[in-house]
PASEVEX-771207 format. One line per 8 residues: number of its first residue (from 1); their letters; for each residue x, y, z of C-alpha. Coordinates in steps of 0.1 Angstrom, whole numbers, plus 2048, in hexadecimal, padded with zeros to 3 digits. Layout:
BEGIN
NUM	a	X:Y:Z; ... .
end
This chain:
BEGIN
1	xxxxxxxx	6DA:BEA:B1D; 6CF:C08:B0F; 6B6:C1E:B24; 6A1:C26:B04; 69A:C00:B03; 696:BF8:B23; 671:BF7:B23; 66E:BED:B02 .
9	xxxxxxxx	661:BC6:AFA; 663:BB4:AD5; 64A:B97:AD5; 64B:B8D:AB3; 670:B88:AAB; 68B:B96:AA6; 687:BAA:A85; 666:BBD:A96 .
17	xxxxxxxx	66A:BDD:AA2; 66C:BE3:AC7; 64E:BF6:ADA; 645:C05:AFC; 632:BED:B13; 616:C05:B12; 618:C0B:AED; 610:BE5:AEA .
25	xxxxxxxx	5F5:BE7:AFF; 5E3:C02:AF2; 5E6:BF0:AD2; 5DA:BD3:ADC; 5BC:BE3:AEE; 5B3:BF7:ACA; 5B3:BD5:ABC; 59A:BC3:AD1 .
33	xxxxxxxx	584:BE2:AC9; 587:BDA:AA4; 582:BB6:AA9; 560:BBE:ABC; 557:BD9:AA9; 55A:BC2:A86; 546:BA4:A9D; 52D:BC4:AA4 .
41	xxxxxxxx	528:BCE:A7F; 523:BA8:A72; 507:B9F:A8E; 4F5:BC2:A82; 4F5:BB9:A61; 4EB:B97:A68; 4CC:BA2:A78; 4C8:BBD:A5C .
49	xxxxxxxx	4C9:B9F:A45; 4AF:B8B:A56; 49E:BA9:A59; 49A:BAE:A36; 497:B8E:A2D; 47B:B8B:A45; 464:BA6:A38; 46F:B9D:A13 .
57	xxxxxxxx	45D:B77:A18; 444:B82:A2F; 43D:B9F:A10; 440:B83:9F7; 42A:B68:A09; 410:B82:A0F; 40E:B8E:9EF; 40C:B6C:9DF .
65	xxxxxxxx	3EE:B63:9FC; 3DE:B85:9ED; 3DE:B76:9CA; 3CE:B53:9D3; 3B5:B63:9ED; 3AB:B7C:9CE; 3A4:B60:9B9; 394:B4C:9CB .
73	xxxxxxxx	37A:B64:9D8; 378:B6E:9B3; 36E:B49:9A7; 35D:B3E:9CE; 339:B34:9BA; 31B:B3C:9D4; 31F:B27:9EE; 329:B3E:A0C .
81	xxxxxxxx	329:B2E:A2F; 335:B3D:A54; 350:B22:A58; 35B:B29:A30; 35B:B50:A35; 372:B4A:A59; 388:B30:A4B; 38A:B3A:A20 .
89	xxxxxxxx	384:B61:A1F; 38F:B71:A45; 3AD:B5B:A52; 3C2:B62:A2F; 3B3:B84:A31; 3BF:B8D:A4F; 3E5:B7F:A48; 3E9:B8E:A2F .
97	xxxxxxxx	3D7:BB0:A35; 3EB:BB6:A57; 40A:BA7:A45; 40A:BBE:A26; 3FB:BE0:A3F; 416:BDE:A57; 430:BD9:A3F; 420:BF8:A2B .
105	xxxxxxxx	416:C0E:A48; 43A:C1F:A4B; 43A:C2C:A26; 413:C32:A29; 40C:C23:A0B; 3ED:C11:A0A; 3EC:C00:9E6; 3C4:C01:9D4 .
113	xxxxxxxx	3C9:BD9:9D3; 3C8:BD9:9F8; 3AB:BEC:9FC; 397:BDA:9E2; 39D:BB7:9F5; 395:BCA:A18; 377:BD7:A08; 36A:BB8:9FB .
121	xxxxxxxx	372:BA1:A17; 35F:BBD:A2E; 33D:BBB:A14; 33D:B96:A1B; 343:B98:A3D; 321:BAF:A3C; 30D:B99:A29; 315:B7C:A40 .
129	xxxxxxxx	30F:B90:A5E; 2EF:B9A:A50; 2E4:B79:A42; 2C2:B6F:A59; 2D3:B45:A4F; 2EA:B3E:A6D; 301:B26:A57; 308:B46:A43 .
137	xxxxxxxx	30B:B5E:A5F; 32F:B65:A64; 324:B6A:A8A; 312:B4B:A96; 336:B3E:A9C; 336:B4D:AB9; 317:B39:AC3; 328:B14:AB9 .
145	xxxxxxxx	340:B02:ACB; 360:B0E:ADC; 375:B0D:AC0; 363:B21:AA9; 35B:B3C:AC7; 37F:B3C:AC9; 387:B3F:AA3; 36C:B57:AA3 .
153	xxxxxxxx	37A:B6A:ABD; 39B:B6C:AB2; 38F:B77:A8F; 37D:B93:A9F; 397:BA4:AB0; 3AB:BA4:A93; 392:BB5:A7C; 38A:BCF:A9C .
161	xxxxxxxx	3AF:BDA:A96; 3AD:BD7:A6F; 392:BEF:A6C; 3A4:C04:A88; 3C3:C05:A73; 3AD:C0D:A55; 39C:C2A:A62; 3BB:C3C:A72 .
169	xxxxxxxx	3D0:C37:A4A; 3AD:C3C:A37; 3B1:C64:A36; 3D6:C61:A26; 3D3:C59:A01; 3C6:C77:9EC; 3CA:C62:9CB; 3B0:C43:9D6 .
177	xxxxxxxx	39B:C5C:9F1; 37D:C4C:9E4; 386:C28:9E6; 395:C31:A0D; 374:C3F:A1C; 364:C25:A0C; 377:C0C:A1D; 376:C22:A3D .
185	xxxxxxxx	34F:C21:A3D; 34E:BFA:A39; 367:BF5:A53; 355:C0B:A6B; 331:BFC:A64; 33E:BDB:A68; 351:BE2:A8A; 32E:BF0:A92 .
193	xxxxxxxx	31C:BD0:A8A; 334:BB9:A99; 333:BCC:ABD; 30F:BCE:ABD; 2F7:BB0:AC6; 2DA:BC1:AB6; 2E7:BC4:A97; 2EB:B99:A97 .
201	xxxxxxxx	2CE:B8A:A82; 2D1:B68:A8F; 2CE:B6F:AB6; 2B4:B5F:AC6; 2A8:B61:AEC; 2BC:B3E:AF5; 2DB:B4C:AE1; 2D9:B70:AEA .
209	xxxxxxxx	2EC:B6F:B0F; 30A:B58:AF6; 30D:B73:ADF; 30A:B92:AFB; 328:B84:B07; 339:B82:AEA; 335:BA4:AE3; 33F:BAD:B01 .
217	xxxxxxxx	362:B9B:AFC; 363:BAE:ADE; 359:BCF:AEA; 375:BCA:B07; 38D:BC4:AEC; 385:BE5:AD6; 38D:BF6:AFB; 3AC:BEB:AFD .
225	xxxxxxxx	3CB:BF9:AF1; 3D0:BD8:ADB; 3B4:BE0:AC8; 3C8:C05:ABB; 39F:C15:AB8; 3A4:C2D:ACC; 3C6:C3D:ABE; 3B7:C34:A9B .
233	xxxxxxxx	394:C4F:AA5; 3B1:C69:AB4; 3BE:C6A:A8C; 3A2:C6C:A7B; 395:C86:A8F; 3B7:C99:A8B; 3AD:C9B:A66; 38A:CAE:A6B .
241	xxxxxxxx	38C:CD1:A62; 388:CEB:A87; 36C:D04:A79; 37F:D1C:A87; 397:D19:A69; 396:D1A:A43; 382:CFD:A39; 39A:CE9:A21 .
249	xxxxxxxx	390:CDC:A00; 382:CBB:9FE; 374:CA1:9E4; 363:C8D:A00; 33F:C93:A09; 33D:CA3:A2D; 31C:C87:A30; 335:C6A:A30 .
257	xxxxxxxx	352:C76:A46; 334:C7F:A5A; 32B:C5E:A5D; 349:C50:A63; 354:C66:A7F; 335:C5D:A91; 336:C38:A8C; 35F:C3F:A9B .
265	xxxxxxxx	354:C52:AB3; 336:C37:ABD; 34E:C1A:AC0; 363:C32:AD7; 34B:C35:AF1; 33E:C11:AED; 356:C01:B07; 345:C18:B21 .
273	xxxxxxxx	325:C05:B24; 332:BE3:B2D; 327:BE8:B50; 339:BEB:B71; 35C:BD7:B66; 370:BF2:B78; 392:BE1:B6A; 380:BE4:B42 .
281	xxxxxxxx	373:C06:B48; 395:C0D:B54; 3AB:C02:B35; 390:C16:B20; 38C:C35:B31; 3B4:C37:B2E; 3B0:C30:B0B; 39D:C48:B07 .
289	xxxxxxxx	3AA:C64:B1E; 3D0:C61:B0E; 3C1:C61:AE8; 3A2:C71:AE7; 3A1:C8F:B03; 3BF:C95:AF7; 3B6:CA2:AD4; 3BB:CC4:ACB .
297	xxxxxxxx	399:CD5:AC4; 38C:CB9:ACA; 367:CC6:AD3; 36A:CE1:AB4; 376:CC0:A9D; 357:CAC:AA5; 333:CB5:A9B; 317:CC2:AB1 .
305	xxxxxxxx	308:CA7:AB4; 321:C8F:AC4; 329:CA8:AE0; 309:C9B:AF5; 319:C79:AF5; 33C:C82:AFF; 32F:C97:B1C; 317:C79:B2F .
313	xxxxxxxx	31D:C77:B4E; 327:C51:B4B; 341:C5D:B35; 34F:C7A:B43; 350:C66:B65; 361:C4A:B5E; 37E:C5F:B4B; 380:C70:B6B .
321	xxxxxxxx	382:C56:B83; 39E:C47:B6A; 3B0:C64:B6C; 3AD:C67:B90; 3B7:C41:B96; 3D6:C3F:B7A; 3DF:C63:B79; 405:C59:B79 .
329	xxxxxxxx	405:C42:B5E; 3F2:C57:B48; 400:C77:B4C; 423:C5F:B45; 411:C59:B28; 3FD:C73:B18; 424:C87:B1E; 432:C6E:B03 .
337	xxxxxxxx	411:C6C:AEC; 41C:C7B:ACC; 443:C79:AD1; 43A:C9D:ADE; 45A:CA1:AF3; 46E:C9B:AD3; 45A:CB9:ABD; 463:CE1:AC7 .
345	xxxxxxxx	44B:CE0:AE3; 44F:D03:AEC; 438:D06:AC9; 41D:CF1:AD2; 401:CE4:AF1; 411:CC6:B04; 3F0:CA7:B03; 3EC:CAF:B26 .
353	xxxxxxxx	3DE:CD3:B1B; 3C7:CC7:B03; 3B7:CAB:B1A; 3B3:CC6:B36; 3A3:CDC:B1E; 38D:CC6:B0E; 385:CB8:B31; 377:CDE:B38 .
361	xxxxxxxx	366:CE1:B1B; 354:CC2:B1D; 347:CC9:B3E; 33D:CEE:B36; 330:CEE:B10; 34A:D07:B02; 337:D06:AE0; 31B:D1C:AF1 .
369	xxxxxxxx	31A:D3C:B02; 331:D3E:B20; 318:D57:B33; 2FF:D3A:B2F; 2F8:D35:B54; 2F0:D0F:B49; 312:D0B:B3B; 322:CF5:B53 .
377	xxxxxxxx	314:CD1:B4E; 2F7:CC8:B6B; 300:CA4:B6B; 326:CAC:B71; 33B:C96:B8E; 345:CB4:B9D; 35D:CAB:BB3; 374:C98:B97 .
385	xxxxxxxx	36D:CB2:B82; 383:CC8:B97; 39A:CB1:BA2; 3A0:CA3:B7C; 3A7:CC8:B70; 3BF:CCE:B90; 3D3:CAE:B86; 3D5:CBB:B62 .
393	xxxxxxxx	3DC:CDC:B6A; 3FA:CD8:B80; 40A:CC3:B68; 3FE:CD3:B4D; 414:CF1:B5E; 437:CDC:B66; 435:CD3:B3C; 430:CF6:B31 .
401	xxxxxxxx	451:CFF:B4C; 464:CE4:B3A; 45D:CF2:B17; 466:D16:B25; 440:D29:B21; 444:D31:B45; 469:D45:B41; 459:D67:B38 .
409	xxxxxxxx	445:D61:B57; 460:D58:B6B; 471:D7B:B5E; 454:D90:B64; 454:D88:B8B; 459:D98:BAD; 47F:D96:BB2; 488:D9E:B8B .
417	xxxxxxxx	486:DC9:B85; 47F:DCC:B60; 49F:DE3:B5D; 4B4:DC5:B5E; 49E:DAB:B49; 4AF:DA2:B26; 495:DA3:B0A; 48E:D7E:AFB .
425	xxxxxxxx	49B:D7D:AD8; 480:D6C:AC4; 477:D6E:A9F; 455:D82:A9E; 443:D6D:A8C; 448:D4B:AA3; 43E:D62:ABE; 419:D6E:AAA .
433	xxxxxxxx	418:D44:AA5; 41E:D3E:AC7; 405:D58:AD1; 3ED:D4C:AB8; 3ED:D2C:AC5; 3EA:D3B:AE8; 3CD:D4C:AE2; 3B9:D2D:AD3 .
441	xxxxxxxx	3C2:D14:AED; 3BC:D2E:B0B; 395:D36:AFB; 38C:D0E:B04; 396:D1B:B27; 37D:D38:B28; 364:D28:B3A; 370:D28:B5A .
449	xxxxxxxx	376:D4F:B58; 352:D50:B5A; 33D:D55:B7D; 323:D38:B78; 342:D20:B78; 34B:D2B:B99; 329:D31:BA6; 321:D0C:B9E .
457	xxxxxxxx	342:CFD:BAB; 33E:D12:BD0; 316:D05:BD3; 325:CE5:BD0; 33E:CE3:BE7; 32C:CF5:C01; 31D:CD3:C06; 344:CCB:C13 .
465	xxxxxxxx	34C:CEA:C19; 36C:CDC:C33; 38B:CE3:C31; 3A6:CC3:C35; 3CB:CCA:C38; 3CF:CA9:C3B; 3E5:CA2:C20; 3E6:C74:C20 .
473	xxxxxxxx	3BF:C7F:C29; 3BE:C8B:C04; 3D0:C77:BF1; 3B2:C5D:BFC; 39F:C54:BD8; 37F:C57:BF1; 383:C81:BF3; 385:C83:BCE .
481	xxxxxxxx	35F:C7E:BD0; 359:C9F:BEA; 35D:CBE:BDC; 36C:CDA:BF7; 376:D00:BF7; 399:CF4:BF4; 394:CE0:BD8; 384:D01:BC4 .
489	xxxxxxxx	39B:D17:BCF; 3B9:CFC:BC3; 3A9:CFB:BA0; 3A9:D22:B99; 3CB:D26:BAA; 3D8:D0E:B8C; 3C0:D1F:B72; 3CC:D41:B7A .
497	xxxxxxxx	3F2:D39:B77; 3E6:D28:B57; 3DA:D44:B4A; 3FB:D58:B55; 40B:D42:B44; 3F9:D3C:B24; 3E4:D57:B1B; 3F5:D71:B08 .
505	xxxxxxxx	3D9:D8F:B07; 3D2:D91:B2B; 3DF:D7B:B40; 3CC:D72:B5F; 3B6:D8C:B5F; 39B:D7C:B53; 39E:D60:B6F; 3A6:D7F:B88 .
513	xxxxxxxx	388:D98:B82; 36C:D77:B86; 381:D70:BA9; 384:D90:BB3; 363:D9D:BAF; 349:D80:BBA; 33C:D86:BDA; 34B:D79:BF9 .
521	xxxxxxxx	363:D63:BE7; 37E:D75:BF7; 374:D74:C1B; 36B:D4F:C18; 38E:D4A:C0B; 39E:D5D:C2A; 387:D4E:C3E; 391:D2B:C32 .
529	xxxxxxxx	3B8:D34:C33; 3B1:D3E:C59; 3A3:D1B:C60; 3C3:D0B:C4F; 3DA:D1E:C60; 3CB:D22:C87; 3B9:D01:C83; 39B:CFD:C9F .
537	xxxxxxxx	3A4:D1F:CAC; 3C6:D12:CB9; 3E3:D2E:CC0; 3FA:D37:CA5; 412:D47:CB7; 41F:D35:CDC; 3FF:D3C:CEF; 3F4:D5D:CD7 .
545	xxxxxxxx	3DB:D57:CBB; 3CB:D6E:CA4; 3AE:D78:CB9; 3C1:D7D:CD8; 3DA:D98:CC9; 3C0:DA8:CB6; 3B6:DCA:CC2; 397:DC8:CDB .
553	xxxxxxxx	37A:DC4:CC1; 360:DD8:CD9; 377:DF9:CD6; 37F:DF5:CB7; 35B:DF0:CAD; 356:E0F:CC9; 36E:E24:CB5; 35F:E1E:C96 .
561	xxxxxxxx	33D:E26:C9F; 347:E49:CAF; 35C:E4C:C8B; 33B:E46:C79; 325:E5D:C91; 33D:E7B:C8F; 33D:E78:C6B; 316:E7E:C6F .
569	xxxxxxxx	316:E9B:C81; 333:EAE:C69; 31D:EA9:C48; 327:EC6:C3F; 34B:EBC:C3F; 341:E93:C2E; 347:E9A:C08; 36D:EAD:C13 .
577	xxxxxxxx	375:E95:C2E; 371:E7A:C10; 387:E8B:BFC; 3A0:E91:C11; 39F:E6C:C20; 3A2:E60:BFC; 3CA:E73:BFB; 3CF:E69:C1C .
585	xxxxxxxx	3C9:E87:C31; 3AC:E8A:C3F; 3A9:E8A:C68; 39A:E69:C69; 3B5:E58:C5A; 3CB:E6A:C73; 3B3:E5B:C8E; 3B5:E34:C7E .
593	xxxxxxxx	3D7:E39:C84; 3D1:E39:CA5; 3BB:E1A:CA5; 3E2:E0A:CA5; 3FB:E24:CB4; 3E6:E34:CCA; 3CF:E2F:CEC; 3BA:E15:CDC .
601	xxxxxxxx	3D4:DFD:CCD; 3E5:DFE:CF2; 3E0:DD7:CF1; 3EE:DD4:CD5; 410:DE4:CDE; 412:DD1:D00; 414:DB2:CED; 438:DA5:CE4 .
609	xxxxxxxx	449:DAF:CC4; 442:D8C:CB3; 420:D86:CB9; 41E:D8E:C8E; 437:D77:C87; 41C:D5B:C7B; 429:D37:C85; 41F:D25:C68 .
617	xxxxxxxx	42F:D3B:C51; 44D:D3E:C61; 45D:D22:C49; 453:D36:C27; 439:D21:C0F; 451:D05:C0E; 448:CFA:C2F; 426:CF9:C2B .
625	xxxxxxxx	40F:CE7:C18; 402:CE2:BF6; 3E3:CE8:BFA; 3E3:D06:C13; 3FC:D18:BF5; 3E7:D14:BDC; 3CE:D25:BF4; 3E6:D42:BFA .
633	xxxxxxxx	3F0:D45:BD5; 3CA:D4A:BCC; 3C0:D5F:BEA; 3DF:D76:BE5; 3D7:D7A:BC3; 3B2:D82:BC6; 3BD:D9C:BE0; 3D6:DAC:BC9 .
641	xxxxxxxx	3C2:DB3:BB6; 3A5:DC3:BC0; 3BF:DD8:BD9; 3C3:DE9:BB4; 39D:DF7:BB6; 394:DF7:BDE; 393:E1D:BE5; 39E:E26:C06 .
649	xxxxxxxx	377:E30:C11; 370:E0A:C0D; 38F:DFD:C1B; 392:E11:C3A; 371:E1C:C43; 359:E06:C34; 371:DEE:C36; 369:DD1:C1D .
657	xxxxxxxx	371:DBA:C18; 380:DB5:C38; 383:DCB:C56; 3A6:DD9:C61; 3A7:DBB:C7D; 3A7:DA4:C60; 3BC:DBC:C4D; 3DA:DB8:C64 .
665	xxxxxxxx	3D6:D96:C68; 3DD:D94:C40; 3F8:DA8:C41; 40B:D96:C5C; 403:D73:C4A; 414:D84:C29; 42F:D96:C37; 439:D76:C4B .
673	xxxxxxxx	437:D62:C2D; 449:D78:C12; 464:D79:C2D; 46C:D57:C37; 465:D4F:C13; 47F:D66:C06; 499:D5C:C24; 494:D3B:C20 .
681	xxxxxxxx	49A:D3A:BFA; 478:D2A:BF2; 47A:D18:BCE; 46D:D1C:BAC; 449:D08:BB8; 442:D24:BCF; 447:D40:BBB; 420:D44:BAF .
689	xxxxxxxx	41A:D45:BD1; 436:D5D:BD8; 42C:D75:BBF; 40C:D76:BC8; 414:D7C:BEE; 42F:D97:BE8; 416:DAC:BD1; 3FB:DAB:BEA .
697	xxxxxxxx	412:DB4:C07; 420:DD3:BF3; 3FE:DDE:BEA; 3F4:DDB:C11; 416:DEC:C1D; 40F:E0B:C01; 3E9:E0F:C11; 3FA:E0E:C38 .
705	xxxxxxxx	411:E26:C2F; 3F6:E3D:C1D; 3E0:E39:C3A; 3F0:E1C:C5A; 3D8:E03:C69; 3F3:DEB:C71; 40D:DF1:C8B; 432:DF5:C88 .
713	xxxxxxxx	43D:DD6:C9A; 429:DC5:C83; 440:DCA:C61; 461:DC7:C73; 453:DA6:C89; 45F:D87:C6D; 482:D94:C6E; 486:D9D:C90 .
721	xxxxxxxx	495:D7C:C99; 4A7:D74:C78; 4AC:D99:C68; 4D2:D98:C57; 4E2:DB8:C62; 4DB:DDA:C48; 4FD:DE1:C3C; 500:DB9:C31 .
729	xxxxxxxx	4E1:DB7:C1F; 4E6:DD9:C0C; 508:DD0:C01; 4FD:DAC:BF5; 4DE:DB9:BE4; 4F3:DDB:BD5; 50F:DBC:BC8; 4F1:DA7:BBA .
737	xxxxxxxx	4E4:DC4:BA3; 509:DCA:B97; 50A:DA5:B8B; 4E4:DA1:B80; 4E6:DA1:B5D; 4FC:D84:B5D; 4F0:D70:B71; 4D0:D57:B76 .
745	xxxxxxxx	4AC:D6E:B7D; 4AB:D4B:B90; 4C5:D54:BAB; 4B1:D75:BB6; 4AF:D61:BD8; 4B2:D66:BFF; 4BF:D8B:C0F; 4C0:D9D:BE6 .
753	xxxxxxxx	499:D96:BE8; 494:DA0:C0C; 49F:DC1:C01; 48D:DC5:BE0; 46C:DB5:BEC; 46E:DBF:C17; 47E:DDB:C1E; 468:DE3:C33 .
761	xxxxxxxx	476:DCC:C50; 48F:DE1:C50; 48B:DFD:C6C; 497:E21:C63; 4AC:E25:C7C; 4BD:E03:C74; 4C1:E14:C4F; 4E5:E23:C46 .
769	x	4E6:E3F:C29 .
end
């Protein structure tokens, strides 16, 4: 046989042509695909058939139930009773309504002859509900037997999310507008009615506890996310003008959209005083949290004199304790509210934004003067006030890193020199919108720039003024009702990389200069971090703390004292020793040298090289936790920046804020940190608190070598153990530099850092030219 056709099989005959084995195979494979592709295609258009077949009866039936139910009201005569108006006018009202609306809703097209039969089944529905006759009043079914409670219960819902429907679609027809806010006002007025036992005219005292529950029922309903109220209010208030913009050009009176946003807005906060049904509260303090707090403008859509109800206490409270309880789920939530992952993001405030601003200006009254020291509200929960904006803020943060607000940031820090930064090529004018919209979401943040906000927050938790590292001890729901110094200095360390982040004009300065400049913050923040770190005065260190390697406080305070009374007796020499101590010359900066080289620093020098290697720090900020780096971020910060304006006069001999003691004890904190942070490649979390530390420990290495206070040992003590050799790091930092431009700012990790940010642990005699 031929070798050609040696693998080559015929299996149908003679007369067919020959083929490979795996020819065949593939063929037959291809056609199985077809086969199941074709079996694919029918099924789809099967159900696309049905589909359409569906909607065109269900459109047909309800159309034809529209003509009889119009004719019939049209020729009903005058006898009107409450079973006639549930079983003649609202059941066929109802099918037909939700029929023809759903069907509709996707082309938003809402035809006139479906808003004249809402409209006039909702004006009999009134004049039964008014009617003094119970045999006429639509609502003494819910006083009859079981059945008609039921019916009547039923029929209720229904019209809760009709009139829901209607007021969220009302404010989309320009041709009809008049009709629409007609219908709008009806349907809000008789929601109204219905949810309200006052406004029954046949309730008695035997019948009134019958019909409080059935409000009640109905009332949990509107709560619900069934009912659709509470996305319906978040659309209608979408459409109010922001008085900040140009007013737009209506044929609506201002009176009735007036009306009907308060009656909306009403109904809203109506689930809220059912009572202490934590599981009903629940559902509707979610509802309300994912659609309404989550409104842009939302305090500048609605008029003055609804604020006062959205800021009670009982409001405000039970938003926070829902937030507090189902954070997770929410914040899943409120990230998909709008399909806002699928819009350019980058262009716009995620939900979460809006609901943390709106949560601050509720709770300070951003419509009135921020200096006003009666700004924040007096009947505030406190303590889930902060811990509500610290759950919003961090993930408020991780969504504006997703949509990339924080890459200039990111660019702009430490380990990135400018001379290698590529410029961002953006089209001016996005960047002016961008900024734009910036600049107006960052003003509902203003408030807590101002120094009654902190004021109030610190008076409050000095009450629990401990500090708990603790960490399962804080994820207990019973500490979100204590408020801490931790928990305030958590909520500006968030604010002030929010304002990094977001605020285009200044930055964090605004958050920076209240910090830096109220009195004592600072110290209490050091103070606190002391506490975190040495915890019940325990050693840091092997059996070395803090106050055992400090210099001896009695000659130091000795030395000081002789300082201050020489300076007394050469008053002739005061205003030139100033001057000169101000550049660094003057012969008692040469003496505070010796406070650390010299006689009096003699304990200091017997002590082993590493006593400034601080333990905690030695694993960088990913080792420790949360909370304490949030402390660190905001302390470091603070310090930064008022380094910029403390003179030398004030750090050195007044010595304020803190005395050189407490000066050295900073600096070997930071310079541990930084290290260990930088060796051990600590990730994109840590880097506000990285930043932070490696500014302030620059600005306190430029004033020890202008003038020292801290000892040598102390700069070189992190690496001592660790500390890669010269020559290595050099050449692996020089080779970075060569490669920069190309590469990641991301990878601007380990020994290249240690070089740009620490030189410094580098002895000079270890140095090679």
């Amino acid at each position: 046989m031929d070798q050609s056709r040696k693998h080559q099989v015929s299996l149908r005959g003679a007369s067919a042509r020959e083929i490979s084995r795996d020819a065949l195979l593939e063929k037959v494979s291809q056609e199985r695909e077809l086969r199941n592709y074709a079996r694919r295609a029918a099924a789809s258009a099967l159900s696309i058939q049905r589909a359409w077949r569906r909607y065109y009866v269900t459109k047909r039936v309800a159309s034809r139930f529209q003509e009889e139910w119009e004719a019939f009201l049209n020729h009903h005569g005058c006898f009107v009773s409450a079973a006639w108006i549930s079983g003649c006018v609202l059941r066929p009202f109802l099918f037909f309504f939700v029929r023809l609306s759903m069907l509709r809703q996707q082309q938003r097209k809402m035809l006139p002859r479906d808003i004249d039969s809402a409209t006039n089944c909702f004006k009999l529905l009134l004049e039964s509900i008014n009617s003094t006759d119970s045999s006429k009043n639509f609502c003494s079914l819910a006083l009859g037997t079981p059945e008609e409670r039921r019916i009547w219960a039923y029929q209720a819902q229904r019209l809760i999310t009709v009139c829901s429907f209607i007021l969220a679609e009302y404010d989309m027809y320009d041709t009809i507008r008049h009709e629409t806010f007609t219908l709008a006002s009806l349907s809000m007025h008789l929601l109204v009615v219905l949810t309200d036992v006052k406004g029954w005219k046949i309730i008695t005292d035997r019948t009134f506890g019958d019909a409080n529950v059935a409000v009640k029922g109905l009332v949990k309903c509107m709560g619900s996310h069934k009912s659709g109220l509470y996305m319906s209010v978040r659309r209608h208030i979408n459409t109010l003008d922001i008085p900040s913009q140009s007013q737009a050009s209506s044929k609506v009176q201002k009176d009735d959209k007036f009306l009907i946003t308060v009656t909306a807005i009403t109904l809203a906060l109506r689930p809220f005083n059912l009572g202490p049904d934590v599981l009903e509260l629940n559902a509707a303090a979610k509802q309300y949290c994912l659609f309404l707090l989550t409104t842009p403008w939302l305090i500048q859509r609605l008029p003055a004199a609804l604020l006062p109800a959205l800021r009670h206490k009982s409001i405000l409270s039970s938003c926070y304790q829902t937030l507090v309880i189902l954070k997770d789920s929410i914040l899943r939530e409120m990230s998909e509210l709008d399909q806002w992952k699928t819009r350019q993001s980058s262009k716009s405030i995620p939900p979460v934004g809006w609901c943390l601003a709106n949560i601050i200006s509720l709770a300070t009254g951003v419509e009135n003067d921020f200096v006003d020291p009666g700004g924040l509200n007096q009947s505030l929960d406190y303590a889930h006030y902060v811990h509500v904006v610290i759950i919003l803020a961090e993930n408020f943060l991780s969504c504006l890193d997703d949509c990339g607000w924080t890459e200039k940031e990111n660019q702009d820090s430490w380990f990135s020199p400018e001379t290698f930064i590529e410029p961002i090529s953006t089209v001016p004018h996005e960047i002016e919108k961008i900024n734009a919209l910036k600049v107006s979401f960052m003003d509902l943040l203003r408030p807590v720039c101002q120094q009654w906000h902190l004021t109030k927050l610190l008076a409050v938790s000095k009450i629990n003024a401990h500090i708990h590292v603790d960490e399962p001890f804080r994820t207990n729901l019973r500490h979100f009702e204590k408020l801490d110094l931790l928990d305030v200095a958590n909520f500006y360390s968030y604010m002030l990389r929010i304002f990094s982040v977001a605020n285009p004009s200044s930055g964090s300065l605004p958050v920076l200069n209240m910090l830096s400049f109220n009195p004592g913050y600072l110290t209490t923040l050091w103070e606190a971090l002391e506490r975190l770190l040495v915890p019940g005065n325990e050693l840091i260190h092997s059996d070395i703390s803090f106050s055992s390697r400090k210099v001896s406080r009695n000659q130091t305070d000795e030395l000081i004292d002789k300082k201050q009374k020489e300076c007394v007796k050469n008053g002739g020499n005061k205003w030139s020793n100033v001057l000169q101590k101000i550049k660094g010359k003057s012969q008692a900066g040469i003496d505070s040298v010796g406070l650390v080289d010299g006689q009096p620093s003699s304990s200091v020098s017997k002590d082993p090289d590493d006593v400034w290697d601080v333990e905690p720090m030695s694993g960088g900020p990913q080792k420790v936790s949360k909370n304490i780096s949030c402390l660190l971020h905001l302390f470091c910060a603070i310090y930064s920046h008022l380094l910029l304006v403390l003179d030398d006069i004030e750090f050195y001999e007044k010595q304020v804020p803190f005395t050189l003691e407490q000066q050295r004890r900073i600096a070997s904190v930071l310079n541990t940190l930084v290290y260990n942070g930088l060796v051990h490649n600590s990730g994109q979390e840590n880097r506000p608190v990285m930043d932070s530390a490696v500014r302030c420990l620059h600005l306190l290495y430029e004033r020890d070598c202008r003038h020292q206070f801290c000892p040598t040992v102390l700069w070189l003590s992190p690496a001592k153990k660790s500390r890669p050799p010269i020559a290595l790091a050099a050449r692996t930092h020089e080779t970075f530099l060569s490669n920069f431009k190309s590469e990641n700012p991301m990878t601007f990790r380990s020994l290249n850092s240690v070089v740009s940010a620490t030189p410094h642990v580098y002895p000079f005699e270890e140095r090679q030219v």
